[in-house]
C-alpha positions, 0 to 999 in steps of 0.5 A: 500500500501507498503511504501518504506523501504527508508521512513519507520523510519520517518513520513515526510510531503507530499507535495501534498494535500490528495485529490490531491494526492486521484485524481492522484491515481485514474487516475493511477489506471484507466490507469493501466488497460486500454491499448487502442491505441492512435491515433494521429491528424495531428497538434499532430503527426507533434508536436510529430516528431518535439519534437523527432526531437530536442531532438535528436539533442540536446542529441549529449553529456553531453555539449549540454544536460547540456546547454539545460536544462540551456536555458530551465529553464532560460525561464521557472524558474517555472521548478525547475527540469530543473535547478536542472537536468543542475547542476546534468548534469554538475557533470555528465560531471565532472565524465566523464572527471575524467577518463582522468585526469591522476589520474585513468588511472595510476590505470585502464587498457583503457578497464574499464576506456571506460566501466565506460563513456560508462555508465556514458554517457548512463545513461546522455543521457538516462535521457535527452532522456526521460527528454527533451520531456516532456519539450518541450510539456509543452512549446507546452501546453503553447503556444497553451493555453491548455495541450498537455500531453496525447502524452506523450505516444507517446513520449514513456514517462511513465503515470505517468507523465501524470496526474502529468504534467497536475495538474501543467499546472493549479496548477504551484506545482513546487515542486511537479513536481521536486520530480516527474521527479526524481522519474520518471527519476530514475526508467526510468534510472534503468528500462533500464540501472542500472538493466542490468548494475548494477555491474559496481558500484560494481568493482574496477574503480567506488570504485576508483572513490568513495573513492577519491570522484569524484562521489561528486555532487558539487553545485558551489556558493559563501558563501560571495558576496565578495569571489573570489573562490568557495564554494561548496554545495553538498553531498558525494554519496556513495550509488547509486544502488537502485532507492530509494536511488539515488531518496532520493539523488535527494530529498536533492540535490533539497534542496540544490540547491534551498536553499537561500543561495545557489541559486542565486550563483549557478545560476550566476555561470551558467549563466556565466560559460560554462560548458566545463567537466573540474573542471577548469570550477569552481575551476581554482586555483586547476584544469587545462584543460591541463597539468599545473605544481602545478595543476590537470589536469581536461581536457574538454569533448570534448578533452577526448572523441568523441561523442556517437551515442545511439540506445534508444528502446521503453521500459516496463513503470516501473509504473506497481502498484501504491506502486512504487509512494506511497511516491514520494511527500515526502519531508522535508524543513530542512533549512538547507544545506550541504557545502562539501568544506573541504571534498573535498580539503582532498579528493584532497589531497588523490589524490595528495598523491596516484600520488605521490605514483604511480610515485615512483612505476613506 
């Protein structure tokens, strides 16, 4: 099988063991060729419908899927995904309400501003969309004492969770199973949105976004227990349009929340901030949700945009040969992490300079 070029100049380690990793390919393969039908019992088609039921009610926008990964990790932590989803989410949320913070509209005509949230909002809902079920369904495998994950199909999710979810219902390899939701979720998103829509990553309003870092993932968390304003953890994203690339990004981000520097203050600062869109959620010094003198202005979701209603299709599982997964358990604990802090407070600064600069203009 093929490596993907992202992996081919180092030798990482893998996480899952040789003859897990044999069995799971063979389940795999098997799937691949049958194609048999599957029919549900009746306890199983009311759980279906009840699992599409609140996803779909919880997939109102980026406040209601933010908040629902939160609650689902706080009552199953051994799901690192979720946590790690709710703080993507929540930068997903930030770049949203970027495009209204009275720095990119000075440069972006109304039209592009909506296309660039639209695909930033689809993309968010999309995830949770096929995210969220296969939550759910573990808490139903839970509660009934054995796994429920041969419905994942009816949940339109791909077979390639199906062995993977299975092994952690009688293993509990959390990190495994991390590296399998963003592998999955990356080439779900890219099977059907990022290989239609591609280009707007291309144009001149995401460049906008990219050069004054709004597309930062940031990881709010104190350095010291005595600090009053936030650190942030995190990385610069500046290559997102291969699914490889933003799996790898997945890769570090999930290091770098779980790093034990990082974690407990990241989740206290979830715990107790709601997530409102606004960068005043973290950084109330620098930002404010409404027009505040020596501030930027970073207004809340739901004051910048109106609720989305999406049309989600049944799609082509994106698993269609086995080389796509080969490498999907590498991964590499450096111990390290990345505080961006700095970068971001120049990145503030270029901001601040270019207002400056528009308003002489205009």
């Amino acid at each position: 099988m093929n490596i993907l070029p992202l992996f081919k100049k180092k030798a990482l380690p893998v996480l899952l063991p040789n003859t897990e990793k044999v069995n799971l390919e063979k389940t795999l393969s098997e799937s691949l060729e049958l194609k048999s039908p599957l029919v549900l019992y009746e306890e199983e088609r009311l759980a279906v419908l009840d699992i599409r039921a609140k996803t779909a009610e919880l997939n109102r926008n980026n406040l209601t899927r933010t908040e629902a990964y939160l609650a689902f990790y706080l009552k199953h932590p051994e799901i690192h995904w979720s946590f790690l989803a709710h703080m993507v989410s929540r930068n997903g949320g930030y770049s949203m309400t970027d495009l209204k913070n009275g720095f990119v509209g000075q440069f972006l005509p109304e039209k592009e501003i909506y296309a660039l949230f639209q695909f930033l909002e689809t993309a968010n809902a999309l995830i949770f969309h096929d995210a969220y079920p296969q939550l759910m369904l573990y808490e139903k495998s839970l509660l009934s004492g054995r796994p429920l994950f041969h419905l994942l199909p009816a949940l339109n999710v791909s077979r390639f969770m199906i062995p993977i979810w299975e092994m952690f219902f009688k293993k509990k390899y959390s990190d495994v199973l991390t590296l399998a939701l963003i592998t999955n979720e990356q080439h779900y998103v890219e099977n059907q949105l990022l290989s239609k829509s591609s280009g707007i990553l291309k144009t001149f309003p995401y460049a906008v976004q990219e050069k004054c870092g709004l597309t930062n993932v940031v990881l709010p968390y104190k350095k010291y227990f005595f600090d009053k304003k936030y650190s942030l953890a995190g990385m610069e994203v500046d290559n997102f349009i291969k699914p490889e690339a933003r799996i790898k990004i997945g890769k570090i981000l999930y290091q770098t929340l779980f790093h034990p520097a990082v974690f407990n203050e990241a989740l206290l600062f979830s715990k107790h901030t709601p997530h409102t869109g606004s960068r005043s959620d973290y950084w109330p010094h620098l930002f404010s949700a409404s027009k505040e003198k020596q501030k930027f202005q970073s207004p809340k979701l739901l004051d910048a945009w109106e609720d989305v209603h999406h049309a989600f299709h049944r799609y082509n599982d994106w698993l269609q040969n086995l080389d796509l997964i080969t490498e999907f358990d590498v991964f590499q604990h450096t111990g390290t992490y990345k505080d961006i802090t700095k970068n971001v407070k120049m990145n503030l600064l270029k901001m601040s300079s270019l207002q400056l600069i528009a308003k002489k203009i205009h």
